[in-house]
N, C-alpha and C positions, 0 to 999 in steps of 0.2 A: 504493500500500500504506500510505500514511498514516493510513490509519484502520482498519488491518485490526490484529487481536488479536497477531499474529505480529510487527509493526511495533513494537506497541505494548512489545513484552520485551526490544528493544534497550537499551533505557535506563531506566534506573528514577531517579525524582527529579526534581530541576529539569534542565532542560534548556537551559543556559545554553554559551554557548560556550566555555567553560574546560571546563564538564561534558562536552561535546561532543566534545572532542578528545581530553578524557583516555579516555573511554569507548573510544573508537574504536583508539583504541591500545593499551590496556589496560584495558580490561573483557573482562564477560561472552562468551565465544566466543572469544577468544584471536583477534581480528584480528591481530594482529604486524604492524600496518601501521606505512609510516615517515613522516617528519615533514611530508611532501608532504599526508595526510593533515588534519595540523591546518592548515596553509595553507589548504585548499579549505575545510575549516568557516569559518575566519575569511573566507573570501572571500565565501562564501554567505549568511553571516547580518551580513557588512556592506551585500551590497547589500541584503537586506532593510531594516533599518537607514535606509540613503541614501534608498532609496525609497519607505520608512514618512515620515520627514521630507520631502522633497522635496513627500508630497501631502499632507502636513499628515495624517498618522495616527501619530503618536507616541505616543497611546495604545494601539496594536495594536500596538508591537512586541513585548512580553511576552506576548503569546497566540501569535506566530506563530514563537516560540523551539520549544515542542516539535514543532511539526509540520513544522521543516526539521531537527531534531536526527534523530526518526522519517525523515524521508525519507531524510538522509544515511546514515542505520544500514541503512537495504535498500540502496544503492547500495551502499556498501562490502561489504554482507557479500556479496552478487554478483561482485566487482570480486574478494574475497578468491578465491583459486582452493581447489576444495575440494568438499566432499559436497555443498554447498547451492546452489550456482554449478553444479555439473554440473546436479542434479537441475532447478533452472530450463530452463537450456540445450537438455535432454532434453526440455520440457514445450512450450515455444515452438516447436522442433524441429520436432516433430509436427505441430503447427497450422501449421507453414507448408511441412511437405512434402504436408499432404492437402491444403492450397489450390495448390497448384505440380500437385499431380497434377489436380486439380476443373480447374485452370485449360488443362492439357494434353490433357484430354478434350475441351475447347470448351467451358467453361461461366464463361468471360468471363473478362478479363484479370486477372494475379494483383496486388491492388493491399493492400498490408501498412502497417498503422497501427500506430502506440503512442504513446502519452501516458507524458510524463514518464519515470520509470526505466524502463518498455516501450522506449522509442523509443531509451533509452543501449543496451539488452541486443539489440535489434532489430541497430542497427547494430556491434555489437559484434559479431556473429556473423556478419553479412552480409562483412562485413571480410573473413574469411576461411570462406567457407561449409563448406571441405571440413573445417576444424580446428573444426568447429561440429556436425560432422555430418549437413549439411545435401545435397540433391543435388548431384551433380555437373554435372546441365545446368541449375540454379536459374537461373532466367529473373523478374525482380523488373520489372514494368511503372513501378509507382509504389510508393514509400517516403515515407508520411509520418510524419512526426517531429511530434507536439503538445505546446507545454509543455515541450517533453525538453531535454534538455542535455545530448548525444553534443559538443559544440564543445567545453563546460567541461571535459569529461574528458579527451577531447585532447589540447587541451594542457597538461594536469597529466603527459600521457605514460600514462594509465592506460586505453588502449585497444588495440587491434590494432593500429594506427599508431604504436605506442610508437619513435620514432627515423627514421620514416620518413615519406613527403611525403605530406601527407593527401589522399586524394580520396574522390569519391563510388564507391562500391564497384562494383567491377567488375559484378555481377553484377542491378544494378542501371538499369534505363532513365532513370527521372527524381525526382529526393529533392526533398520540398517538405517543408521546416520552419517551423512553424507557433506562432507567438506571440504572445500580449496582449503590449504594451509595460509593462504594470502588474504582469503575472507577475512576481514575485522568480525564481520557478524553472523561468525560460524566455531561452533563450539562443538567439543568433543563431548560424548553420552559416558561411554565405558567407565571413565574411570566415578560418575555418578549412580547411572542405573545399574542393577546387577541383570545381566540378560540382553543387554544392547548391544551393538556390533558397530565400531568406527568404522568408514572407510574415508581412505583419502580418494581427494578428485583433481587436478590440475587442472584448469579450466583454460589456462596458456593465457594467460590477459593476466593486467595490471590491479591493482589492488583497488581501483577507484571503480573498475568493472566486474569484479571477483563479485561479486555477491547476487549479480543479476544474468551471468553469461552461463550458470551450468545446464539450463535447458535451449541452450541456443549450442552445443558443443552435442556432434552428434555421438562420437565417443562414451558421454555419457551414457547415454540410453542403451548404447551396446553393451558398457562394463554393467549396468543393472541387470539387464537382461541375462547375462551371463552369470552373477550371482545368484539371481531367482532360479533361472536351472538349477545348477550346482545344490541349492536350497531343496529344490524336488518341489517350486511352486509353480514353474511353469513348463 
């Protein structure tokens, strides 16, 4: 949702990380979020930061301020419980009880994708399908996670696992999460969930494009494909 118009009214102005976390606390829509909040900004736009330095692009890190400010303003306003968070929840909902049913019929196993704040709301629901309103015999072959960052929420505690021992959801067969090592806003599962599966992706692009180019690299979709055999799901 980074570049969608609805993203874009989270925040108005620079988009700096001070600006970032006061926004999120107290701006527009009345987040009422608490200080755990500005943590995860600070956390997020230093690794970008680290990671703009490390490959020597320290001219891109002021371009890449509003479009992790925009990113973190849809997480949160999701994460907030509320009209906007159900009304998601309802819409994803859907889409993956008529794939649960397409799939129950015989029309090939049910395998659920998301990219980035997808793949956080994905498993955020999967967590607990019934408090999701999801079926009660939801049968999940494969969950892949791209880009997403379900680990960084986590352990912020701002998931369904809030207190408790994280694992790959029950309801669930096999979680592969998927990430450029150059993504700023891709995070590693394994060493969080017990049951998830890292893989690396090189997506051959720069750190300003890592986060939006893995479904545009047709390679992708072949190295998937190739693990889901191997898996025994397709």
């Amino acid at each position: 949702m980074i570049d969608s118009d609805a993203a874009a009214t989270v925040f108005a102005g620079e988009a700096s990380t001070e600006t970032i976390a006061e926004q999120l606390k107290t701006g527009p829509g009345a987040f009422g979020i608490t200080d755990v909040i500005g943590e995860a900004v600070l956390a997020v736009t230093d690794r970008v930061r680290n990671a703009a330095s490390t490959l020597g692009f320290g001219a891109v890190r002021g371009n890449l301020s509003p479009a992790i400010g925009l990113f973190l303003g849809d997480v949160f306003v999701y994460l907030k419980d509320g009209d906007v968070r159900q009304r998601i929840r309802a819409e994803i909902g859907k889409a993956v009880t008529a794939a649960h049913l397409a799939s129950k019929a015989g029309k090939g196993p049910l395998i659920l994708i998301g990219h980035s704040m997808g793949g956080v709301i994905l498993v955020d629901m999967l967590a607990n399908p019934r408090a999701a309103g999801l079926p009660d015999d939801l049968k999940v072959d494969a969950l892949l996670t791209v880009g997403s960052q379900p680990g960084f929420f986590a352990v912020l505690d701002l998931l369904a696992w809030s207190g408790a021992q994280r694992k790959k959801p029950g309801c669930v067969n096999r979680w592969l999460n998927i990430f450029d090592p150059i993504d700023p806003l891709a995070f590693r599962t394994d060493t969080i969930f017990e049951g998830a599966e890292d893989f690396s992706f090189n997506s051959v692009t720069g750190i300003m494009e890592a986060h939006s180019k893995y479904f545009q690299r047709p390679q992708f979709y072949a190295r998937s494909r190739k693990r889901l055999k191997e898996f025994g799901i397709l």
